[in-house]
N, C-alpha and C positions, 0 to 999 in steps of 0.2 A: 727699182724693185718695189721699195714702198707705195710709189704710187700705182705703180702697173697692178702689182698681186699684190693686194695688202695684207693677205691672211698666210702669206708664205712664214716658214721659219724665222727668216733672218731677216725680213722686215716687221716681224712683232720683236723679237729679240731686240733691236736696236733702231725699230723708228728712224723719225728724221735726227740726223747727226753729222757731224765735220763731212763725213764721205755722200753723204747723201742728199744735201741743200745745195740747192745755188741761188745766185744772186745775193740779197741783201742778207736773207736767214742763213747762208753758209759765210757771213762775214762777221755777223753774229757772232758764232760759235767761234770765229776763228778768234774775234775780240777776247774772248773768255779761254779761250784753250792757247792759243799762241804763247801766252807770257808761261803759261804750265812747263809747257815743253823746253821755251827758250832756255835752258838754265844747264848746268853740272850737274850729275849725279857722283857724288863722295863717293870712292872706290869700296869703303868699309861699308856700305848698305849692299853690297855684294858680298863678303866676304863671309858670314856666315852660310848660304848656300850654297856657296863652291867648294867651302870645308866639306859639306855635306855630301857635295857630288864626289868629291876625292874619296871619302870614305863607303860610299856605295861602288863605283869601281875597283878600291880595295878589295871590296866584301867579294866582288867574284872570282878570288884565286886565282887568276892566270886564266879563266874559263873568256869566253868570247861575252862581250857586252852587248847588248840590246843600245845601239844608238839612239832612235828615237827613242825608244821610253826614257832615256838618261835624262838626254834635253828636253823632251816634253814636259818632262817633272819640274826639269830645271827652271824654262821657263817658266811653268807655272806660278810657282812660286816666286821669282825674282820679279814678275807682274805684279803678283798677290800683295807682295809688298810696296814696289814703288810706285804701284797705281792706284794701290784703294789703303795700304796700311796692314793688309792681312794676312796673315799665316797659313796657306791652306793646307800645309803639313803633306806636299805630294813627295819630299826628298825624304820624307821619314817613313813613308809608309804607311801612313795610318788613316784607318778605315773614319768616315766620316759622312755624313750625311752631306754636308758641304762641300766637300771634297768631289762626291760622287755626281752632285748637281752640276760642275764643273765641268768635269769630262764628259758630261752627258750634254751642257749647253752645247762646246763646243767642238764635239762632234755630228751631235743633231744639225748644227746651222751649214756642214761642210760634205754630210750624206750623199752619195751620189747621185743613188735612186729619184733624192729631191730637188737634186738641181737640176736634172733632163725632166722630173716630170715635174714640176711644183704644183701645179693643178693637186696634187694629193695632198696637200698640204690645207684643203679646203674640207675636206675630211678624214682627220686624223685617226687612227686607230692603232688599238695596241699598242708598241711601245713607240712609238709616233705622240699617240696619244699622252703617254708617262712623260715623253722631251717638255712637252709643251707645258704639261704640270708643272717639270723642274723649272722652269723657262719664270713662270709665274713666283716660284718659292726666289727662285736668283733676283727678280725684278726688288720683289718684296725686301730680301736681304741687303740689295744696294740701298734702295730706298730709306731703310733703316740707318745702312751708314752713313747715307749724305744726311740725315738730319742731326744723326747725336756728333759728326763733325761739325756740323753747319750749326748746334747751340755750344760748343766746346769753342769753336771761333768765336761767337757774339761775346760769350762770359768773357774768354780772354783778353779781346780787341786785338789788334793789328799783330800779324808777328815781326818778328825781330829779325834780320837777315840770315844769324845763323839758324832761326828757325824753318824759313823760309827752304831756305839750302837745303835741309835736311826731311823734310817735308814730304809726305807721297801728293804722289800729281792729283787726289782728288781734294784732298785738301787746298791745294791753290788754287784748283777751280773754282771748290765752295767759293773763297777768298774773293778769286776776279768776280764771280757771279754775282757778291753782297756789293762790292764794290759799282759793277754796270746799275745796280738794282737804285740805287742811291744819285753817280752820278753820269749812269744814260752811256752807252757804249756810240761809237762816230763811226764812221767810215772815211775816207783819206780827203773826201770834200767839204768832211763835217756835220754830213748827213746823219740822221738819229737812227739807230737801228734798233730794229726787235727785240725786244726783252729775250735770253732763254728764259725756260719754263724747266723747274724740278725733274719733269720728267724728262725733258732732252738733256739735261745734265746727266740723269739714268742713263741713256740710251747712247751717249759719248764713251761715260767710262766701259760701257760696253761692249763698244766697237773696239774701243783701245784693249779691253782687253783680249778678246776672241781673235781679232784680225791679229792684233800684236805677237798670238801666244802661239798659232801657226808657224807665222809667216817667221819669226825667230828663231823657230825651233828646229824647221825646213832648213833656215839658213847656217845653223849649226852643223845640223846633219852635212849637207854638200860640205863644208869647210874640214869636218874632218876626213871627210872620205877623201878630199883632195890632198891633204898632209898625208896622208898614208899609203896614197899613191905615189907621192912624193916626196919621199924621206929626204932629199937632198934639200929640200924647201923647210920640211919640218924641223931638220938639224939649225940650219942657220936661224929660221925663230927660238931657238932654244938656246943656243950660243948667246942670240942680241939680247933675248932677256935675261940670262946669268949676268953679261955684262953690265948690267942697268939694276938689278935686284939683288945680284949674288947667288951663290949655290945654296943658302942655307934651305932645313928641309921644310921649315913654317915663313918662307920670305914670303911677303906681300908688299904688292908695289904703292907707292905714295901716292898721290895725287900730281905731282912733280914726275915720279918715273914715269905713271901711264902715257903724261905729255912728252918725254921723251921717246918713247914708244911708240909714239903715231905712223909711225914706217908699216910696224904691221898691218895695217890698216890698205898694204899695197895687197896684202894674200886674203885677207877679206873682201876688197872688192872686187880682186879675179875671181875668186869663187861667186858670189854673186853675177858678175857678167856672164864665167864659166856654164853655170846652172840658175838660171833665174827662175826665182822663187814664182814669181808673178809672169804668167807669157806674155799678156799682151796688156793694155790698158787699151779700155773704151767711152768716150765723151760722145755727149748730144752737140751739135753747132746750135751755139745761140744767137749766130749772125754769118753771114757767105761767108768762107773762106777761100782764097784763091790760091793755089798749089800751081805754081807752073804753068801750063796751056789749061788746066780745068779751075772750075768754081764749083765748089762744095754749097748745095742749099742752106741755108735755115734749117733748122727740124732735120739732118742728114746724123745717124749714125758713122761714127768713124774709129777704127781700130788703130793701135801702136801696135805694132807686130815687136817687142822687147826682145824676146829671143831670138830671132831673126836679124835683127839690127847689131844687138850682142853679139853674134857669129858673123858679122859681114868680115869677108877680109879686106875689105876696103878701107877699114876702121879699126880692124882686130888682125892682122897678118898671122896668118895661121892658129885660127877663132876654135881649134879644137884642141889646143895646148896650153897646160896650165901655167900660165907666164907672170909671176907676181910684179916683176920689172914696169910690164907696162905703167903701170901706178907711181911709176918712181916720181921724185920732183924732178929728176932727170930725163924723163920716158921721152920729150920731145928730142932734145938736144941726141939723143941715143937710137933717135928714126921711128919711138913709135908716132903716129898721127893724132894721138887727143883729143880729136873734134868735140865742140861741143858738146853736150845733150846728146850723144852717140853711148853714152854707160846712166842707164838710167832704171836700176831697177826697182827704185822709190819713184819713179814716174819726175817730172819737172816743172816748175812753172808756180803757178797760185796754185795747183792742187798738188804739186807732191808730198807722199807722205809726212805725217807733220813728225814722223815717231821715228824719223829716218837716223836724227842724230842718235838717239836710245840704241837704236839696232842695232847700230857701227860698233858702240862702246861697247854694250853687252856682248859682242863677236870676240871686240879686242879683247875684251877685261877674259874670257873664256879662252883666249887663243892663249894670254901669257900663265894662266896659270896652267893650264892640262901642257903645255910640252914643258912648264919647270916642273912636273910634277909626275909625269908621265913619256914615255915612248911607245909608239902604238900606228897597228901593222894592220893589214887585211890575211885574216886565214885562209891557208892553202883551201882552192878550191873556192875561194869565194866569186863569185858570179860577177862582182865588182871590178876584178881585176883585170876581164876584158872587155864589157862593156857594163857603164849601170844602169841598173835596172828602174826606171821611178814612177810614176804615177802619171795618169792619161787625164785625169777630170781636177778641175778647181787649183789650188798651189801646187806647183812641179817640189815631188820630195823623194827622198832613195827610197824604195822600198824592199826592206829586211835586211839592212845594211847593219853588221856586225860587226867587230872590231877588237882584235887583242891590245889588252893593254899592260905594260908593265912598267913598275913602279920605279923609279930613278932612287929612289934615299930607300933605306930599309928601314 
């Protein structure tokens, strides 16, 4: 996209970065973003916003809840913090200049209108014109934080592992980046690669956070809409985690329980298989490929049809039922088929998503607290309950999907 239309939305928003380099410069980035990722996130750098999310579905009495806005918020800020260190105050409410540049960036980049026509994106006008402003203030705003991180690093020197741990991911970029800058990042033959440059360090935390703050928040939405289609699924997550946390009404799970807990993690990935966030993944060939009786060119365009593969019943024996089992460690032994690279809605290989681990936990860390904390239904007459309803252009998400909730502890 950046090289095709350069002047589109989302290739000034985020330039060249992890998703949009290949060869040497997308190995680059990986040198410097890879170790970010590779790590834990401490359960407690959640636990403040989820108190928060608790208390705002509190706040609607028994009235139906707005899903996306919940998790939108949610994610928002759970980003705001573990990607850049920031607060952008979306679970509180409050009105902000920063806040507004936000929802405006990452709306603007996801508009319909400008991903069938992007040509208009070459002359912008009116509130087109205003995205593109915020777009410049956001730039400006990272910009600032990578440097007063990036001189808070040089004074300090090296951190300390528990600092490290605790860390937002732009910070350890800054970190790998001083580091490559000093002594030279390689590649697996020990070839020298590409300096990044400040501004593709901009244009990463970027994408991490725009692409991240979607595609997470999509994936919250289907997960609960599938629990409350599924109360017999949503009970027994609720049963496993009492057992593992206990009934009290402020339990939060350890770093030990969430590991014990990895099971949920079976009803997070049928939901994502269920409704994949992303349809299809598309790559350039940067050499023939040969599929069978055909050979793919050089230079040949090629699609994953993702949803389509996720519904084969070849792979998925009755691909329109919410079946958490398949995931089990069991699932072979018990007839289902597990084929490889058949559940993929982080894509696979060198390019799959790098924020796939993040996604999973943030689901899970979201799935144990709302059923210890809540029980929650689709209201009579909701549209959901005989087919749902979602979105035709860019990420597959419910569209006007509502949800009663109510409170387990008084």
């Amino acid at each position: 996209m950046h090289n095709l239309i350069p002047f589109v939305f989302r290739a000034v928003a985020a330039g060249g970065n992890l998703m949009t380099e290949n060869g040497d410069h997308f190995k680059a980035h990986r040198a410097i973003v890879g170790p970010s990722f590779r790590r834990s996130w401490p359960v407690d750098m959640f636990r403040e916003n989820l108190t928060k999310v608790e208390r705002l579905i509190k706040g609607h009495n028994g009235e139906v809840v707005d899903v996306y806005n919940i998790c939108r918020r949610t994610t928002l800020d759970l980003l705001g913090n573990i990607i850049m260190g920031i607060n952008f105050g979306a679970l509180d409410y409050t009105d902000g200049e920063l806040l507004e540049i936000c929802w405006d960036v990452v709306e603007a980049g996801i508009a319909p209108l400008y991903l069938v026509f992007p040509v208009l994106d070459k002359y912008p006008i009116g509130k087109r014109a205003q995205s593109f402003a915020n777009l410049r203030k956001f730039h400006r705003f990272i910009e600032k934080t990578i440097e007063e991180k990036r001189q808070k690093l040089l004074n300090k020197g090296e951190l300390g592992e528990k600092e490290r741990s605790n860390s937002d991911l732009l910070t350890l970029m800054i970190e790998a980046h001083e580091h490559t800058k000093v002594h030279g990042a390689y590649d697996e033959n020990g070839k020298l690669l590409p300096s990044m440059t400040t501004e593709e360090l901009r244009n990463n935390t970027i994408i991490f956070f725009v692409a991240g703050h979607d595609a997470t928040a999509y994936g919250m939405n289907h997960m609960l809409m599938e629990l409350a289609l599924n109360p017999d699924v949503q009970q027994w997550a609720r049963d496993r985690v009492i057992s593992v946390i206990g009934d009290a009404p402020d339990a939060f799970p350890t770093e030990e329980q969430m590991a014990e807990l990895s099971d949920l993690d079976m009803i997070v990935k049928e939901s994502l298989r269920k409704n994949s966030v992303v349809s299809d993944v598309r790559r350039v060939l940067t050499e023939p490929v040969t599929l069978g009786n055909y050979t793919l060119p050089k230079g040949a365009w090629v699609m994953v049809d993702l949803w389509a593969m996720h519904h084969n019943p070849k792979y998925f024996p009755n691909p329109d039922k919410f079946i958490p089992e398949r995931f089990a460690s069991t699932a072979r032994e018990d007839g289902h088929p597990n084929v490889p690279f058949t559940w993929a809605p982080f894509s696979e290989g060198g390019r799959k998503c790098i924020g796939h681990k993040f996604a999973l936990l943030t689901q899970r860390i979201m799935l144990i607290y709302l059923v210890h904390r809540f029980v929650w239904r689709l209201p009579a007459g909701s549209p959901f309950l005989t087919k749902p309803r979602t979105s035709t252009t860019g990420l597959i998400s419910p569209i006007g999907l509502e949800i009663e909730f109510e409170s387990r502890h008084k």
